[in-house]
C-alpha positions as CSV (number, residue, x, y, z in Angstrom):
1,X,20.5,-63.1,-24.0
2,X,19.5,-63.9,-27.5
3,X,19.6,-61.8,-30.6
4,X,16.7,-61.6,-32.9
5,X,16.8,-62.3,-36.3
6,X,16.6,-59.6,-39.1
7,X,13.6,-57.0,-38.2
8,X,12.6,-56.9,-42.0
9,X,11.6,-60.7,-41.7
10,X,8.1,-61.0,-42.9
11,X,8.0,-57.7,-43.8
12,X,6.2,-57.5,-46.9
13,X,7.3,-55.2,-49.8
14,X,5.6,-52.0,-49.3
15,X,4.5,-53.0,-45.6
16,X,1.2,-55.0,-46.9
17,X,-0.3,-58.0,-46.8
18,X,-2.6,-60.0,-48.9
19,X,-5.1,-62.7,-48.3
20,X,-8.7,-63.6,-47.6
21,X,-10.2,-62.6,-44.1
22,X,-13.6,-62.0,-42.3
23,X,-15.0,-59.6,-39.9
24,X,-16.9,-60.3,-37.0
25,X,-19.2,-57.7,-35.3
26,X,-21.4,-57.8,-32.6
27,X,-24.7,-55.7,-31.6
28,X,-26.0,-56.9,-33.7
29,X,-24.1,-60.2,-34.5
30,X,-22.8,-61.0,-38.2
31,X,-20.2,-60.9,-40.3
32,X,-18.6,-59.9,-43.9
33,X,-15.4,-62.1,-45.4
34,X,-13.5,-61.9,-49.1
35,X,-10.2,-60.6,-50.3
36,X,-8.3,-58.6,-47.9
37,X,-5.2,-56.0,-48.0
38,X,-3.7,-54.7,-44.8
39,X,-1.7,-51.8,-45.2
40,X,1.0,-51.2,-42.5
41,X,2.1,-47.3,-42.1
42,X,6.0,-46.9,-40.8
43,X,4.1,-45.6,-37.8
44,X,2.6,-48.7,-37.3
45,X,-0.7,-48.0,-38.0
46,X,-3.0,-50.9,-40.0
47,X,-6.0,-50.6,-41.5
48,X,-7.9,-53.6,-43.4
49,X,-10.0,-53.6,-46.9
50,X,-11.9,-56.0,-47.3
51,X,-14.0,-56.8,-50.5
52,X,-17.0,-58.3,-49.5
53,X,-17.8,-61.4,-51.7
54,X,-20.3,-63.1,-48.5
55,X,-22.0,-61.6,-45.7
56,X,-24.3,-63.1,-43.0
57,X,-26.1,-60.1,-41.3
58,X,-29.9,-60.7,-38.9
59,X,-32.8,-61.1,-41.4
60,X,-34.5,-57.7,-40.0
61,X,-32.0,-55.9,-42.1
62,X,-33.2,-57.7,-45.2
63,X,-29.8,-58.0,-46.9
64,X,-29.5,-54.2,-46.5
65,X,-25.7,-54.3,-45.6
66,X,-24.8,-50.9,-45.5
67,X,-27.5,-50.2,-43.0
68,X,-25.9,-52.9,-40.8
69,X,-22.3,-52.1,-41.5
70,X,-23.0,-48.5,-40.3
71,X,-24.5,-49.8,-36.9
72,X,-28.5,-48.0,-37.8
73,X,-31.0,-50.0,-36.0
74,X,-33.8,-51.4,-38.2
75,X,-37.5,-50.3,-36.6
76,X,-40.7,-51.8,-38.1
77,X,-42.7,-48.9,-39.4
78,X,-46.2,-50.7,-40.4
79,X,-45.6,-52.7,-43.4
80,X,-41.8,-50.8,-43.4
81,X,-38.7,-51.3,-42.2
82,X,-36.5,-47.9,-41.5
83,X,-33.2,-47.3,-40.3
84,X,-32.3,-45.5,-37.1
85,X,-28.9,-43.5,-36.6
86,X,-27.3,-45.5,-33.5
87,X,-23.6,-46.0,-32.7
88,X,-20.7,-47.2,-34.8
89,X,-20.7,-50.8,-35.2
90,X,-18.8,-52.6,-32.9
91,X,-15.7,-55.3,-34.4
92,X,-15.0,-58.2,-32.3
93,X,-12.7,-60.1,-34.5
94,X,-10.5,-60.2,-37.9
95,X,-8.8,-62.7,-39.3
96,X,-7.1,-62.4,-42.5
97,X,-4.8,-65.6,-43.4
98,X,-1.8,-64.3,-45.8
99,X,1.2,-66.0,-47.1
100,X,3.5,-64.3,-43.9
101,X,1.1,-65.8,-41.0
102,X,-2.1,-65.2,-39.6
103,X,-3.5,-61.6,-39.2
104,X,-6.0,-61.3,-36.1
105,X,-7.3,-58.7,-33.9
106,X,-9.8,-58.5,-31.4
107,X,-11.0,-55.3,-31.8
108,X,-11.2,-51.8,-34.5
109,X,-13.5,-49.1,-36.0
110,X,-14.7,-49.1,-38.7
111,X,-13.7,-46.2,-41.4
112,X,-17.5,-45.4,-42.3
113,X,-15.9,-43.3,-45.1
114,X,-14.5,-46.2,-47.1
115,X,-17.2,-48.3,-47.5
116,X,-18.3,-48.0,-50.8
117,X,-19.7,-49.8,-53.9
118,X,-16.9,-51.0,-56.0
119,X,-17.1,-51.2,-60.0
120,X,-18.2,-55.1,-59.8
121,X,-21.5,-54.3,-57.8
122,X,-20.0,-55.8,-55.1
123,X,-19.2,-53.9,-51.6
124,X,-15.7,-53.2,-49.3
125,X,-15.5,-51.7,-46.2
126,X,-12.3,-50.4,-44.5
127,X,-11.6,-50.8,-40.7
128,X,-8.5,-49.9,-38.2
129,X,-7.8,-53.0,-36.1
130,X,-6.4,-51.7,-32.3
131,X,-4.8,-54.8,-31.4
132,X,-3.8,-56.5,-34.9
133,X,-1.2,-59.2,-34.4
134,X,1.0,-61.4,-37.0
135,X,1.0,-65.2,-35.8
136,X,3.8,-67.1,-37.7
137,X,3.8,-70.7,-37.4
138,X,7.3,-73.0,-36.8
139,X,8.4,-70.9,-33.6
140,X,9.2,-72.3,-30.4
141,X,7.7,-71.1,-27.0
142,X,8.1,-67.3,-26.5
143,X,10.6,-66.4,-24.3
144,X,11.7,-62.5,-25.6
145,X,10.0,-59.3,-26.4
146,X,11.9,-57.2,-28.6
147,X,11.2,-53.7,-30.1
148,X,12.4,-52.5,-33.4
149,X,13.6,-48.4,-32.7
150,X,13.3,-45.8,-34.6
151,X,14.4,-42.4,-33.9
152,X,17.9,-40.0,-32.7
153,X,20.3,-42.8,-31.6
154,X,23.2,-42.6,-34.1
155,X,25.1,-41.3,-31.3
156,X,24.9,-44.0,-29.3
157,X,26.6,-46.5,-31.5
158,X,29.0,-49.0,-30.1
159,X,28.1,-47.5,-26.3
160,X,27.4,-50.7,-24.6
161,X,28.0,-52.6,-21.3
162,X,27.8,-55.9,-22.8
163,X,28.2,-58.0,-26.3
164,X,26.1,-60.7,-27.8
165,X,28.1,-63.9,-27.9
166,X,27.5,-65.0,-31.4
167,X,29.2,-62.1,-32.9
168,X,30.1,-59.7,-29.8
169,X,28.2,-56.9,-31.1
170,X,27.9,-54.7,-28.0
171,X,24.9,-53.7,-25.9
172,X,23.3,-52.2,-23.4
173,X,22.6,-54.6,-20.4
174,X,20.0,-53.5,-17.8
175,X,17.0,-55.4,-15.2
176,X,13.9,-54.2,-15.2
177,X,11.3,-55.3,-12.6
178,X,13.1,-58.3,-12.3
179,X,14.1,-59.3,-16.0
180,X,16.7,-58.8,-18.0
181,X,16.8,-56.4,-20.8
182,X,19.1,-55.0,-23.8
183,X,19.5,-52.1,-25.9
184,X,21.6,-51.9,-29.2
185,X,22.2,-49.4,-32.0
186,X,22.9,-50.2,-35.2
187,X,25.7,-49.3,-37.1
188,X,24.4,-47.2,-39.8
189,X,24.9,-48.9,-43.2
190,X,25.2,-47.4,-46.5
191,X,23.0,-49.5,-48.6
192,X,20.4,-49.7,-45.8
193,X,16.7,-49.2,-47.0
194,X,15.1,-45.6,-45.7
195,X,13.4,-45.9,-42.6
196,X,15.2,-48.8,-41.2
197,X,14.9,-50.1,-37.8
198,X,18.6,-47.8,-36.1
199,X,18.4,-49.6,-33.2
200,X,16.6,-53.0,-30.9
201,X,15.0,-53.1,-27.1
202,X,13.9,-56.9,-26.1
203,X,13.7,-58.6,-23.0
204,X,12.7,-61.7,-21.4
205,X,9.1,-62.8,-21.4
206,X,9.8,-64.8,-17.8
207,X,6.2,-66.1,-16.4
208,X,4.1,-63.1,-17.2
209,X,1.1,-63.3,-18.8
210,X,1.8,-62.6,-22.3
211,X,-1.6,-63.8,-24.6
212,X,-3.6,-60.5,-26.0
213,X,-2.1,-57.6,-27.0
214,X,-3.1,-55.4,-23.4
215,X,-0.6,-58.3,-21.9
216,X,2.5,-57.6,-24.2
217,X,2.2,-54.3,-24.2
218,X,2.3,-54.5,-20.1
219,X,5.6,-56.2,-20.8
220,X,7.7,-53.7,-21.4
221,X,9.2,-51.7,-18.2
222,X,7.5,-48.4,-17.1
223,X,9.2,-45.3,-18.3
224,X,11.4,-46.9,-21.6
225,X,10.7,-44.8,-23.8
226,X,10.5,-41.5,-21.2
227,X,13.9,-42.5,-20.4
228,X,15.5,-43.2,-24.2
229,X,14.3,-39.7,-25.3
230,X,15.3,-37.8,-22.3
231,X,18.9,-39.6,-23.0
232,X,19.0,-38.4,-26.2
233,X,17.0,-35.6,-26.8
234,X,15.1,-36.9,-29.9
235,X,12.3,-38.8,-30.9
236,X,12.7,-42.6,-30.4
237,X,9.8,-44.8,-31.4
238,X,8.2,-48.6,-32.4
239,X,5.7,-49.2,-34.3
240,X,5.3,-52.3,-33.6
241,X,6.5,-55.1,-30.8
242,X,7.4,-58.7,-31.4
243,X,7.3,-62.3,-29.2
244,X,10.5,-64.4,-30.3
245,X,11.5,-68.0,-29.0
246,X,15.0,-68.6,-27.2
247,X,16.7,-68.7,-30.9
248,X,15.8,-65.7,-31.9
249,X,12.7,-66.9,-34.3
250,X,9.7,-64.9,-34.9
251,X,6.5,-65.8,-33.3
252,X,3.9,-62.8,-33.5
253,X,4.6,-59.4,-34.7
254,X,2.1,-57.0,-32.3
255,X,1.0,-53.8,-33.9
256,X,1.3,-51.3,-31.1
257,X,3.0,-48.1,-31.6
258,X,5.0,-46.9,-28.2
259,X,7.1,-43.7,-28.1
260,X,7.9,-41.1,-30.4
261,X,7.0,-37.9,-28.3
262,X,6.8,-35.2,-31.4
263,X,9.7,-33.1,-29.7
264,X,12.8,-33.5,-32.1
265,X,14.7,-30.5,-31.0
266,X,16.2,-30.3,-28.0
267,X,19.3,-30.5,-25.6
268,X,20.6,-34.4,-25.3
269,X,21.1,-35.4,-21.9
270,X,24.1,-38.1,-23.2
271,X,27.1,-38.0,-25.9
272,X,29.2,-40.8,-26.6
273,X,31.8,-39.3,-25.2
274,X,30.2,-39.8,-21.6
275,X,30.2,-43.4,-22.3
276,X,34.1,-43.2,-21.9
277,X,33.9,-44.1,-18.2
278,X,32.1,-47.6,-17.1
279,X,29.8,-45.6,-14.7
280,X,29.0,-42.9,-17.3
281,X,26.9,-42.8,-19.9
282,X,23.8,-44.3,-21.6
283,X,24.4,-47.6,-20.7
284,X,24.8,-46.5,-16.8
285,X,21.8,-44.2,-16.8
286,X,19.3,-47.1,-18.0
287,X,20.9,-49.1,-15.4
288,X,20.3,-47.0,-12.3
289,X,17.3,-45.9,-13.6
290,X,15.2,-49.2,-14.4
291,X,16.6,-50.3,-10.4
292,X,14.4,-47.8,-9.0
293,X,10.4,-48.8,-8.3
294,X,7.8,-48.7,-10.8
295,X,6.0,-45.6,-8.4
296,X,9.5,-43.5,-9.1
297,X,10.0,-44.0,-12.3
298,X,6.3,-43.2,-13.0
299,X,7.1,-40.0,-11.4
300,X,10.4,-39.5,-12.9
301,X,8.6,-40.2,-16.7
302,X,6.7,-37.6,-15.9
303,X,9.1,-34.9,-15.4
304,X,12.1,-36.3,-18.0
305,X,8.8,-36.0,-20.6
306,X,8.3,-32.2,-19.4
307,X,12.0,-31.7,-19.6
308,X,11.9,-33.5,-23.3
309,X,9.0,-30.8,-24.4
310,X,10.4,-27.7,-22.5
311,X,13.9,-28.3,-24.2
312,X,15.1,-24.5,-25.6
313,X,14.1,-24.3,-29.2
314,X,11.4,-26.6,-29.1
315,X,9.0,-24.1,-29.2
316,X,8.8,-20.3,-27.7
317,X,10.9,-19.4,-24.5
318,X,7.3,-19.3,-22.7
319,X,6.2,-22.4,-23.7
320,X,9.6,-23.7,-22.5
321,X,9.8,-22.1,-18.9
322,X,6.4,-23.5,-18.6
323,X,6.8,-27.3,-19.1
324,X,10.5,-27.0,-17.2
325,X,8.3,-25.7,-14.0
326,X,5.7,-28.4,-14.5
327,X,8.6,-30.6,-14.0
328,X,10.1,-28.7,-11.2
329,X,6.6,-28.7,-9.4
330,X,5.9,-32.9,-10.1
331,X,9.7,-33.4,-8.5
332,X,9.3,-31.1,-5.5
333,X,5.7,-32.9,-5.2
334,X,7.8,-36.1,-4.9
335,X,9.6,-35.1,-2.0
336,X,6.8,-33.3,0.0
337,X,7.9,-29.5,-0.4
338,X,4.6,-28.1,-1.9
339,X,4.4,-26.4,1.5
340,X,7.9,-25.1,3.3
341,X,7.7,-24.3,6.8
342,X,9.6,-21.4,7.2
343,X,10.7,-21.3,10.6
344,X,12.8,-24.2,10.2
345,X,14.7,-22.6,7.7
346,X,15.9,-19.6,10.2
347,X,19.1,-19.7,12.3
348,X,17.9,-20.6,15.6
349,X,18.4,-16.7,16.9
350,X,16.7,-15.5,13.7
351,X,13.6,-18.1,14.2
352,X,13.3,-16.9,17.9
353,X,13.3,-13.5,17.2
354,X,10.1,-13.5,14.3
355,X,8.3,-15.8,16.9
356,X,8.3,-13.0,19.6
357,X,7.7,-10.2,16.5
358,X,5.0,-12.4,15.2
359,X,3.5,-13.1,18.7
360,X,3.5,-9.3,19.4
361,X,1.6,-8.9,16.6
362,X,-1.0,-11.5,17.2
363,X,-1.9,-9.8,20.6
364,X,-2.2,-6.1,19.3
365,X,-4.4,-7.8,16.4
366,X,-6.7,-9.1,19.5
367,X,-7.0,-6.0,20.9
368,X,-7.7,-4.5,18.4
369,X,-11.4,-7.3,17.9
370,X,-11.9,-6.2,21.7
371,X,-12.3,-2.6,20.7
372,X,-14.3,-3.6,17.6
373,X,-16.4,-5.7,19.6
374,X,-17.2,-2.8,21.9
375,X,-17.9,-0.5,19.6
376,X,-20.7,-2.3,18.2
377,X,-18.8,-2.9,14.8
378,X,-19.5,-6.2,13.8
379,X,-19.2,-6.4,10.3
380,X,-15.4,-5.9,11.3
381,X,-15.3,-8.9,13.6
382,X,-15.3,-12.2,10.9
383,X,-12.5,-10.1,9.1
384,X,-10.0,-9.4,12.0
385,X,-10.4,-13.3,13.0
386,X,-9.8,-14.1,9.1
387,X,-6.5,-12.2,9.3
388,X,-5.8,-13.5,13.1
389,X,-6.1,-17.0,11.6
390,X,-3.8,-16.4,8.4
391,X,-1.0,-14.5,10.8
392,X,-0.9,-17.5,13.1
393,X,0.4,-19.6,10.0
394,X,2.4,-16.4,9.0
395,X,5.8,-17.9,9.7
396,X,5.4,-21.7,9.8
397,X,3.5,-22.4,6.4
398,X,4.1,-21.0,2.8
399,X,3.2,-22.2,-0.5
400,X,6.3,-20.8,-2.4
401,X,8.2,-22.2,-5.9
402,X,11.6,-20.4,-5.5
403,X,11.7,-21.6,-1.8
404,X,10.8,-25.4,-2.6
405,X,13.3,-25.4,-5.5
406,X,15.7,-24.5,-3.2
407,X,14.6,-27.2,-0.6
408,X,15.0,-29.2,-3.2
409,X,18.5,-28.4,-4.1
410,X,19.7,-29.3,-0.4
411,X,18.1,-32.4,-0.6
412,X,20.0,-33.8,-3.8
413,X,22.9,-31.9,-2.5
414,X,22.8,-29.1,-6.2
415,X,24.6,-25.8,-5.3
416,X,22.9,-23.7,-7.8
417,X,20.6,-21.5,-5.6
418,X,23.6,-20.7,-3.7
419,X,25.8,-19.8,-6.7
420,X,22.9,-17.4,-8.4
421,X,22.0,-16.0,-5.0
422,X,25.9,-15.2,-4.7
423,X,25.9,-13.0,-7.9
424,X,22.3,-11.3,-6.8
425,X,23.6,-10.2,-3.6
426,X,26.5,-8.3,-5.3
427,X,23.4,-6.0,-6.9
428,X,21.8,-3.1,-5.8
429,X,18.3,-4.6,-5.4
430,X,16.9,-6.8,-3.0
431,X,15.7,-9.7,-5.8
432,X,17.3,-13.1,-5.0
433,X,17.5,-16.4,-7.0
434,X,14.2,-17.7,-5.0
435,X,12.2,-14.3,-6.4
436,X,12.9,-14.8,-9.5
437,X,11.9,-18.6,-9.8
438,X,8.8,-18.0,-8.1
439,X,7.8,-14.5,-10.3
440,X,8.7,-16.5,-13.5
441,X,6.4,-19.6,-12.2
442,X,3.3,-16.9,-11.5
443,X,4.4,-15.2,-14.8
444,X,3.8,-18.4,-17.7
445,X,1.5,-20.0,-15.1
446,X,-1.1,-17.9,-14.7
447,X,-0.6,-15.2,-17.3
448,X,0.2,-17.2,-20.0
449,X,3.6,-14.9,-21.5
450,X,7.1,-13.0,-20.5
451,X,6.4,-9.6,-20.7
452,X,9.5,-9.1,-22.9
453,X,10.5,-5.4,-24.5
454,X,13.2,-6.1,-26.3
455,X,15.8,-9.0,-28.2
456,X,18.1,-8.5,-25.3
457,X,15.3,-9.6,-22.7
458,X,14.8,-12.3,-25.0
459,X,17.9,-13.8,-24.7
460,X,18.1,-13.3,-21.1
461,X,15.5,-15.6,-20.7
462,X,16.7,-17.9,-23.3
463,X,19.8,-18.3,-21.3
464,X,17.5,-18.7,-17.9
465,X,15.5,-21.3,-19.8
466,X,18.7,-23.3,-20.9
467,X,19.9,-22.8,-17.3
468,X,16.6,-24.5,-15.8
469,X,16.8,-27.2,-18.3
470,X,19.8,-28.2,-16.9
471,X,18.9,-28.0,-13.5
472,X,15.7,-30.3,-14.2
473,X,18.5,-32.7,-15.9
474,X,20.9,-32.9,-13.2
475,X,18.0,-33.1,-10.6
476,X,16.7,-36.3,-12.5
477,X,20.1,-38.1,-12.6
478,X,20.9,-37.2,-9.2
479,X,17.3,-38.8,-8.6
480,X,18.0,-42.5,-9.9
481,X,21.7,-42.3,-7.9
482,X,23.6,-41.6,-11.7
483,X,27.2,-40.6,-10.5
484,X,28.6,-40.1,-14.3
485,X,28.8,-37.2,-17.0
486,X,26.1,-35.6,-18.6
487,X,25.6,-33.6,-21.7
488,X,24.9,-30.0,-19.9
489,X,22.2,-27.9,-21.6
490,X,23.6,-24.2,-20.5
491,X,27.5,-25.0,-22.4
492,X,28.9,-24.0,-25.2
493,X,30.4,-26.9,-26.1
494,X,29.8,-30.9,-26.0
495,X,32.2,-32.6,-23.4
496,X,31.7,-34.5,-20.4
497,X,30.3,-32.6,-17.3
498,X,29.7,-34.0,-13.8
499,X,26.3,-34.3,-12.3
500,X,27.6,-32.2,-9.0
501,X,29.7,-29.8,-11.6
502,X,28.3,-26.6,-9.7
503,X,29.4,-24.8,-6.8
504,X,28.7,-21.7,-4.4
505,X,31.5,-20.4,-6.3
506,X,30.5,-21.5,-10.0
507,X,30.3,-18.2,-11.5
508,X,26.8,-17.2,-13.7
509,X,29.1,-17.0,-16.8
510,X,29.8,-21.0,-16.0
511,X,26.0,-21.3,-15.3
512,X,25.8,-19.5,-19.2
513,X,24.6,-16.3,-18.4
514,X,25.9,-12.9,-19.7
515,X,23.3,-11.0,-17.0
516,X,21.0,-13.2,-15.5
517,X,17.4,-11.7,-15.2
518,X,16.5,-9.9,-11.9
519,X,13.2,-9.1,-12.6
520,X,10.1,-10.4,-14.5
């Protein structure tokens, strides 16, 4: 695969360009041209002045360009012409030529605040294009996307799978949906300007459509970015995406931001260290991951971005518990355990012995509608079949958190359940690991808060959140079939941890705890 060229090429100083550009709006048609600046934010974000030396505008507005500029709808009034409120103009093309290449987008708003009267008499309005691309001229055919990143990858330095062949710089290889992909970071240099690009994503183009901006965007594999921050537990962002030929040259510069969460804080799910071992680490997580199908790893976003925003110390311990259970639901959701039937998870003995409890039951509850019935009391009557109905399902159906968890546990082949409910058994109370999962889910769900009554209680939870973080973690790599080491969330200290590191015997000091909570 090819490596691209420098990401500061045609990067102007100060991230603006200069040149002379019109806008095109429709509804009504017309449009404004002169002198143009576009400013580039390190976000990404452009927006376009424009001084406006010639306009062509309908003849109704009678030159009045402010009127038109702010989308009013001229009325005939009699002799008079007024201006009706409507909705903001509409922008159907820019094109500003500059020394770099040619600006164009397709679409924008305009910023109604900016447009103003300058100090020559003559008028500039400011608009933010949506789709704003760079066109450079001397490329060849485009045959590589390729992402400038920003964000917490330091760490990752020199963890790679493969090298480039020009210099043997190492990088991560990986397919996606087919195609073949890389991910490097860059060595951090001393003399390097602030807010340099730390790191590069590209990928082959292949035969995919690839002309307006909607199209390069869809290029990219679902779930890069989900799965870049959830390996590193830090913001990781572009603000832009480029289209390079097979030598690495620049063809357009896209201005599309992707990534970059907000949640800086938070528990990485790699080190370098885990990279030690060819199955482990970064390079081996993208790997697995991008081989699952677009559906999973639309599902599996999902939950490594609730894990990203429920990290401990992201926010309050509430907060937390409540984006980590969000992610525990969307996972159990995946594998059909919003409903458990109970009786399938009873011994045989024990499962025979509620049916005949539960069918006992049933029959005292219909005799008890016969007597009703006969007395004349029929108010009672819809309320004893209401009951009749739900105790039919008593045993077989059940809506239940802790439970699915659990279920969910067996599945993926996690011993966790088994090693808390080890330590709760040794108590005098009848709680177990499944009670306290599902009292904690009913607790931030649906009230909103912990009741918490002092700093100990605090840090109980804040070890139980740090605890489910890690679960959600080790649930996720067991997911996409990742059989290496992982940065565990409830440890004191960085090292490399297996996936399947807990047992039934793992004890709740392992799992981080001092006491693990027992009640809510």
């Amino acid at each position: 695969m090819v490596k691209p060229a420098d990401f500061r090429e045609f990067v102007p100083e100060g991230g603006t360009y200069i040149g002379v550009g019109r806008i095109v709006f429709r509804s009504p048609d017309g449009e404004v041209s002169g002198p143009a600046t576009v400013s580039i934010s390190a976000s990404g974000k452009a927006t376009v002045h424009l001084e406006i030396q010639s306009f062509s505008i309908p003849p109704e507005y009678h030159e009045f360009l402010f009127a038109f500029l702010q989308g009013e709808v001229p009325k005939r009034n009699g002799s008079k012409t007024i201006f009706k409120r409507s909705t903001s103009q509409t922008i159907c093309a820019i094109e500003i030529e500059t020394a770099q290449g040619c600006l164009e987008a397709t679409r924008g708003i305009v910023s109604r605040s900016s447009t103003q009267v300058v100090g020559n008499g003559s008028s500039s309005i400011e608009v933010v294009p949506s789709d704003l691309q760079l066109k450079v001229e001397g490329a060849g055919p485009e045959e590589l996307w390729c992402l400038p990143l920003f964000g917490e990858l330091s760490e990752f330095w020199g963890c790679a799978s493969a090298c480039w062949i020009d210099d043997r710089a190492p990088y991560s290889h990986f397919v996606a949906d087919g195609y073949a992909c890389g991910f490097q970071v860059f060595q951090a240099a001393k003399d390097a300007p602030e807010g340099s690009a730390n790191g590069v994503l590209l990928g082959l183009v292949g035969t995919r459509p690839h002309t307006t901006a909607d199209e390069v965007s869809a290029l990219l594999p679902w779930g890069l970015f989900s799965a870049l921050e959830f390996a590193c537990g830090g913001d990781v962002g572009s603000p832009w995406i480029e289209l390079r030929d097979d030598n690495g040259r620049l063809s357009r510069r896209v201005y599309l931001r992707f990534g970059a969460s907000g949640h800086r804080d938070g528990f990485p799910t790699f080190s370098r260290v885990d990279s030690a071992r060819t199955d482990s680490g970064i390079s081996a997580f993208l790997r697995q991951f991008f081989q699952l199908s677009e559906a999973a790893r639309r599902t599996l976003s999902l939950a490594m971005n609730l894990v990203r925003a429920g990290a401990p110390g992201n926010t309050t311990v509430d907060s937390c518990i409540s984006d980590l259970v969000k992610a525990l639901d969307t996972l159990c959701e995946h594998h059909g355990l919003t409903r458990i039937n109970l009786m399938n998870e009873l011994q045989p003995a024990h499962a025979k012995d509620v049916d005949t409890i539960v069918s006992d039951a049933r029959e005292k509850l219909k005799v008890l509608r016969r007597q009703c019935r006969d007395q004349g009391e029929q108010d009672q009557l819809p309320v004893i079949d209401r009951i009749i109905s739900k105790q039919a399902n008593v045993a077989s159906s059940e809506n239940d958190f802790g439970m699915a968890v659990t279920a969910l546990f067996g599945i993926l082949e996690l011993d966790d359940a088994t090693a808390m409910n080890a330590y709760y058994s040794t108590l005098d109370t009848d709680v177990t690991w499944e009670d306290v999962l599902s009292t904690i889910r009913g607790q931030v769900m649906h009230q909103g808060a912990l009741r918490v009554n002092s700093r100990h209680e605090l840090y109980t939870w804040f070890t139980f959140t740090r605890h489910l973080h890690d679960i959600c973690k080790r649930i996720i790599l067991q997911e996409i079939g990742y059989k290496g080491t992982y940065g565990a969330s409830n440890t004191t200290f960085t090292g490399q941890y297996e996936v399947d590191r807990v047992n039934p015997s793992t004890t709740i000091a392992e799992l981080g705890y001092t006491t693990p909570p027992f009640s809510v």
